[in-house]
C-alpha positions in Angstrom: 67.2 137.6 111.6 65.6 138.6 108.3 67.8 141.4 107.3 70.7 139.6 108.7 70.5 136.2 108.8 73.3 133.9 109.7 75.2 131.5 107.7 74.6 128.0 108.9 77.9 125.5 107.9 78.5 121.7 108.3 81.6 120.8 110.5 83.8 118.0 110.5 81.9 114.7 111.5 84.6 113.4 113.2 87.6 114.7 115.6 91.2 115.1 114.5 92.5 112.1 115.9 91.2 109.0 118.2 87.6 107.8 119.1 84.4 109.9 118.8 83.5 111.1 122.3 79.5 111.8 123.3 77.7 112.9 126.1 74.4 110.8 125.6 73.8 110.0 129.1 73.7 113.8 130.3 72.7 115.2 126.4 70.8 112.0 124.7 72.0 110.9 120.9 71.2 114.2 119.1 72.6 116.4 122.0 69.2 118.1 122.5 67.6 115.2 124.8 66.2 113.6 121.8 63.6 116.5 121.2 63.0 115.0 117.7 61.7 112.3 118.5 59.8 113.9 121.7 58.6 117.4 119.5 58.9 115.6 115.9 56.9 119.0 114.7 59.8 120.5 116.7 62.1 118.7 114.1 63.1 119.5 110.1 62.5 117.1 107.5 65.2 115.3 105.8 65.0 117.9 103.1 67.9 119.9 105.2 70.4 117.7 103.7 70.2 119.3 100.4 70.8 122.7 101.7 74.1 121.7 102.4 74.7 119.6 99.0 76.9 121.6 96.5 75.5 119.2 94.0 71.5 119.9 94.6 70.1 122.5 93.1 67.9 123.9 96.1 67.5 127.7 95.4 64.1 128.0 95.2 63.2 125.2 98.1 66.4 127.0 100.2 63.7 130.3 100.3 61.3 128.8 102.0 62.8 125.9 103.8 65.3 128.2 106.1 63.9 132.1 105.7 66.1 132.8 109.0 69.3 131.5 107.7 71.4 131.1 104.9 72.7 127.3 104.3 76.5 127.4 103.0 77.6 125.0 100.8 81.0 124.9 102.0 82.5 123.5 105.3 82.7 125.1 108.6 86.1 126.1 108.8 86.3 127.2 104.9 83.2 129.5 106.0 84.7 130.8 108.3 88.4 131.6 106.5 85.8 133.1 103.7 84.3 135.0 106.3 87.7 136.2 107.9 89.1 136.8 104.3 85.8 139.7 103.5 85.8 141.4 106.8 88.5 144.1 107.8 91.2 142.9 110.6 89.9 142.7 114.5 86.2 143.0 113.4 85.4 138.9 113.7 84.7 137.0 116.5 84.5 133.1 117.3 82.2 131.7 119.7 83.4 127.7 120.0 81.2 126.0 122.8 81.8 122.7 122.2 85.0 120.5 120.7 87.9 122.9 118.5 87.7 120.6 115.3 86.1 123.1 113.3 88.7 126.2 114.3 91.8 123.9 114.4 90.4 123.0 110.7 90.2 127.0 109.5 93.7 127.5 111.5 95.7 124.9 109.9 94.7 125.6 106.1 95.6 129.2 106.1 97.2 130.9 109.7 97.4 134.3 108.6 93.9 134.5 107.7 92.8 132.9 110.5 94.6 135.4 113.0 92.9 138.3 111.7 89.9 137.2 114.0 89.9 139.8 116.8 88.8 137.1 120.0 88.4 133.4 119.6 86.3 132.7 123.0 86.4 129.7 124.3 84.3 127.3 126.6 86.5 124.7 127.5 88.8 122.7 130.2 89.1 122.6 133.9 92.5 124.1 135.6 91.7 124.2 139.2 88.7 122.2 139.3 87.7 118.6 139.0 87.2 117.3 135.1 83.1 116.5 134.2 84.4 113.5 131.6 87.1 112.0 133.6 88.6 112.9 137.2 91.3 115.9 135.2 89.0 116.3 132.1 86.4 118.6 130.7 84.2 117.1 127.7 84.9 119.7 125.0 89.0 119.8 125.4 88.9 115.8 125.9 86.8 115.3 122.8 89.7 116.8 120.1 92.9 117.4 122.4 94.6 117.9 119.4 92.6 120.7 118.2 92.7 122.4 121.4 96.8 121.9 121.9 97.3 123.0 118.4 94.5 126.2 118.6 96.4 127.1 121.8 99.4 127.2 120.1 98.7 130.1 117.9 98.7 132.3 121.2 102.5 133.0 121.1 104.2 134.3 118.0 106.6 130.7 118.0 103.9 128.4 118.2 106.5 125.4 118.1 106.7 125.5 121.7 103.3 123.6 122.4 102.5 122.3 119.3 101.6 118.0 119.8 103.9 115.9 118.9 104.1 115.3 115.4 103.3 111.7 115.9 99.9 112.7 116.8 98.9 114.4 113.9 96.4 111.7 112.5 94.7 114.6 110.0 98.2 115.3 108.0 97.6 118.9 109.0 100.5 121.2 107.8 102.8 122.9 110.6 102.2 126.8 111.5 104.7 129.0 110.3 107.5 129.1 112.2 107.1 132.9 113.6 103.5 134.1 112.9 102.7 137.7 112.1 100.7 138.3 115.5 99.3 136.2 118.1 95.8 134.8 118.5 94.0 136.4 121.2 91.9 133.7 123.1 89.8 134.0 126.0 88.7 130.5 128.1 85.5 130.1 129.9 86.8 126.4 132.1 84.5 124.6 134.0 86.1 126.7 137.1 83.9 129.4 136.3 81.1 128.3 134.2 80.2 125.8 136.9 79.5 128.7 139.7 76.0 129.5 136.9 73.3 127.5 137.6 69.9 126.8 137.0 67.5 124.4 139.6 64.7 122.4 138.0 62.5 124.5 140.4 63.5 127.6 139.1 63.5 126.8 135.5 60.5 125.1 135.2 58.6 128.0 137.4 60.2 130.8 135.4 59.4 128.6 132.2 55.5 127.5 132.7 53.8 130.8 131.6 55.3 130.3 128.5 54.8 127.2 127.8 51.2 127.8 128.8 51.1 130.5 125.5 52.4 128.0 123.3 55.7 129.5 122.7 57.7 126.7 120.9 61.3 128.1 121.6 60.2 127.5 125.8 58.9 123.9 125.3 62.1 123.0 123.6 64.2 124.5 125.9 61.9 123.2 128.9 62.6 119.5 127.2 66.6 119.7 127.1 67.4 121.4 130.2 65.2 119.3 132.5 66.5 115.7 130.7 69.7 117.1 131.0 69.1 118.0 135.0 67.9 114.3 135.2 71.2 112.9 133.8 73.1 114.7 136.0 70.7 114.4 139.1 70.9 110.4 137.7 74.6 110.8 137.7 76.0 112.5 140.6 72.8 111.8 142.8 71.9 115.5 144.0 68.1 114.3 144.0 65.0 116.3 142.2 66.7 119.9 142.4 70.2 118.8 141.5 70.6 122.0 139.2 72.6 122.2 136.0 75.7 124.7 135.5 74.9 127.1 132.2 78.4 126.3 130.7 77.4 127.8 127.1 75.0 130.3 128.3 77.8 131.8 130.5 80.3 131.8 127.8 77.5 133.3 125.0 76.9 135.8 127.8 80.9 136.7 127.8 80.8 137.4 123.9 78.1 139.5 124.2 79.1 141.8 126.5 83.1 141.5 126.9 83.6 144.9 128.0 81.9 144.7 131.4 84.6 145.7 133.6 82.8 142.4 136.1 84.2 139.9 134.0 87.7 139.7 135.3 91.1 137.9 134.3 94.5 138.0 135.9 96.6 140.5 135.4 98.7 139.1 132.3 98.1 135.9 130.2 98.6 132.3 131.7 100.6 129.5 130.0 97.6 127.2 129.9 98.8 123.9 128.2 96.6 120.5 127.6 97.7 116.7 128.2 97.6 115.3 124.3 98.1 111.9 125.6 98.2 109.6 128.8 96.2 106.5 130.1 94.7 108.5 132.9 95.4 112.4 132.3 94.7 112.4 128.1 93.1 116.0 128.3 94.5 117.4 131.4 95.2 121.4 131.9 98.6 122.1 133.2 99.6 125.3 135.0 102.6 126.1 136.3 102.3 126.9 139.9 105.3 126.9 141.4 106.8 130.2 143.3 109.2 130.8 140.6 110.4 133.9 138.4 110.6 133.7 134.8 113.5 133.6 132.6 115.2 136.8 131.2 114.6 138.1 127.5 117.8 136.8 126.6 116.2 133.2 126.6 116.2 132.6 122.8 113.1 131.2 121.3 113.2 127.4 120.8 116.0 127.3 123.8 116.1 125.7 126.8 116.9 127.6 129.9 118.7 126.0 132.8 116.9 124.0 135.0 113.6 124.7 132.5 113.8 121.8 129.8 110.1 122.4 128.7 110.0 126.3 128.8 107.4 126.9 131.5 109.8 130.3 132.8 110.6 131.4 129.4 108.8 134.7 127.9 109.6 133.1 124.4 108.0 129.8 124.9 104.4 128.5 126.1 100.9 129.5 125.5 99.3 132.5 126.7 95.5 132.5 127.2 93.0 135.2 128.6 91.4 133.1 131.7 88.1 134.3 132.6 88.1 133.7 136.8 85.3 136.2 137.4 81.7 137.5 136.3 79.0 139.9 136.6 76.4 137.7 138.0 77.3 134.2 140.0 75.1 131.8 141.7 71.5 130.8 140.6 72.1 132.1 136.5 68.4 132.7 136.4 68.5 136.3 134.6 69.0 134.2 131.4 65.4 133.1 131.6 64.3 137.1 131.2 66.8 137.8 128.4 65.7 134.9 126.6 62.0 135.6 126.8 62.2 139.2 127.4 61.0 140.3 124.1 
């Protein structure tokens, strides 16, 4: 991390449209189990602020402050256009683990820079599985639909077809293009296989305990937010003591870091994933088609409804197409992370 240190942005405080959406009860208020106020030597001063101020000049405290990282003054999403714009085509990655807001953001200013990203991977939604934030939901999609549906969207070269409804679009973002140049290739980590990596309480605080025991900072913190967090679920769903906790980001971290493992599998070609914008009960929903039927011919023009097909779920010209991941290289008690993370 010294001779390449990462760029650390600010995203968007809020989503694109409706309420903010937390996880306290399972995460606590700063999404780390309150490990602030727990480990306040654990914690930064309120001198971080200024890193991030284009108006403070911080060049000399910004040395010694952050030595592992480089503070941009700019938002997320323009960091990440910049980043896009200096780098040669299909040599970027994105790594999103949590709500879209920030890559919806970078996609709507300027498309055609944004698609020069080679993978946008994605932990996010629940297609044959039960929802984790309501009965159809999963928290990341439900927490900025819009960004999702419109990210999404990009995976088809006439990204009309799935786009929200214009009524929606609380931001003012601008439409896409209507043909784009290529299509986003986008690979989704849902709940349906993230939840089959686990880690007990037993396991993780026995695997743990040596190094907390050497005073290793990075295993006390983790040791704090996965065991609060395996109390709020435990709490929650009423498993007991050893209720467990699925690795949903340490899966999908594992997936960009080694995507060529021939174990992680997907089906055969790309699904037509699409997401629930709105609803009283299913706001967040994925929606598959399932149904024993053969798709439309190439002679269905874009933007044209077949017969029998008013919302284009048989057409080859319409829909999204997203890379599911349905299998990996390890399943079952995800302890191997424990090694990797400590290993050196």
């Amino acid at each position: 991390m010294k001779s390449h240190k990462p760029i650390v942005a600010l995203g968007a405080d809020r989503p694109l449209q409706d309420e903010i959406v937390t996880a306290e009860h399972i995460h606590g208020a700063d999404g780390l189990h309150n490990v602030h106020n727990t480990y306040p030597h654990l914690a930064p001063s309120d001198a971080w602020n200024d890193l991030f101020d284009g108006d403070a000049d911080d060049s000399a405290k910004h040395a010694t402050y952050s030595p592992f990282f480089t503070a941009s003054k700019a938002p997320a999403h323009k960091e990440m256009l910049r980043i896009l714009k200096d780098n040669p085509l299909d040599t970027i990655s994105i790594l999103a683990m949590g709500r879209l807001t920030n890559v919806a953001l970078a996609a709507a200013e300027d498309p055609e820079t944004f698609l020069k990203v080679k993978e946008v991977v994605i932990m996010g939604g629940a297609v044959n599985v039960p929802g984790n934030v309501t009965p159809v939901a999963e928290f990341n999609t439900y927490a900025d639909r819009v960004a999702a549906a419109r990210l999404y969207a990009l995976t088809l070269l006439l990204p009309v077809s799935t786009m929200p409804p214009a009524s929606e679009n609380f931001a003012n973002l601008p439409a896409y293009p209507a043909k784009l140049s290529r299509r986003l290739k986008l690979t989704l980590l849902p709940l349906d296989i993230t939840t089959r990596h686990t880690i007990s309480k037993n396991v993780l605080n026995q695997r743990i305990k040596p190094f907390i025991d050497a005073g290793s900072p990075l295993a006390l913190w983790i040791a704090h937010c996965l065991n609060g967090a395996i109390g709020g679920v435990a709490d929650m769903v009423g498993y007991g003591v050893d209720a467990g906790f699925s690795l949903h980001d340490v899966c999908t971290f594992w997936y960009a870091m080694t995507p060529n493992d021939p174990a992680w599998k997907i089906p055969d070609t790309p699904e037509d994933i699409r997401i629930k914008t709105t609803g009283q009960w299913t706001k967040g929903i994925y929606i598959i088609d399932s149904r024993n039927r053969s798709r439309q011919g190439q002679a269905v023009l874009a933007g044209k409804e077949g017969a029998g097909d008013p919302m284009g779920w048989l057409s080859h010209t319409r829909g999204n197409r997203l890379n599911r991941i349905t299998s990996s290289p390890v399943e079952g008690v995800f302890d191997i992370w424990m090694e990797k993370v400590f290993e050196n």
